[in-house]
C-alpha positions, -999 to +999 in steps of 0.1 A: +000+000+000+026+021+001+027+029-033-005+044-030+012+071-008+043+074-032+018+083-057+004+106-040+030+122-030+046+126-064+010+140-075+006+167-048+040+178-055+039+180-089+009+198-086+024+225-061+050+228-082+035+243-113+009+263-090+040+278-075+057+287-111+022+299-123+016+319-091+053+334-096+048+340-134+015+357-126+034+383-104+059+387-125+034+400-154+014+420-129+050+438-121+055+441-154+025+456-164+022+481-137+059+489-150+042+494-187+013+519-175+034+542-149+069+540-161+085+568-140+074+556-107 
């Protein structure tokens, strides 16, 4: 049964993996814009 856990594992990871790069990405575009619409600040 532990493979069942392994699996698991490996999935919830994964998945917290690309939220975490989408979550960073997404910030990094909102800086980015906000850079775009007031550049001298």
């Amino acid at each position: 049964m532990w493979y069942f856990a392994w699996i698991l594992g490996v999935t919830m990871a994964v998945l917290l993996a690309s939220m975490s790069a989408m979550m960073c990405d997404a910030k990094e575009c909102a800086l980015d814009e906000a850079r775009k619409q007031n550049p001298d600040a």
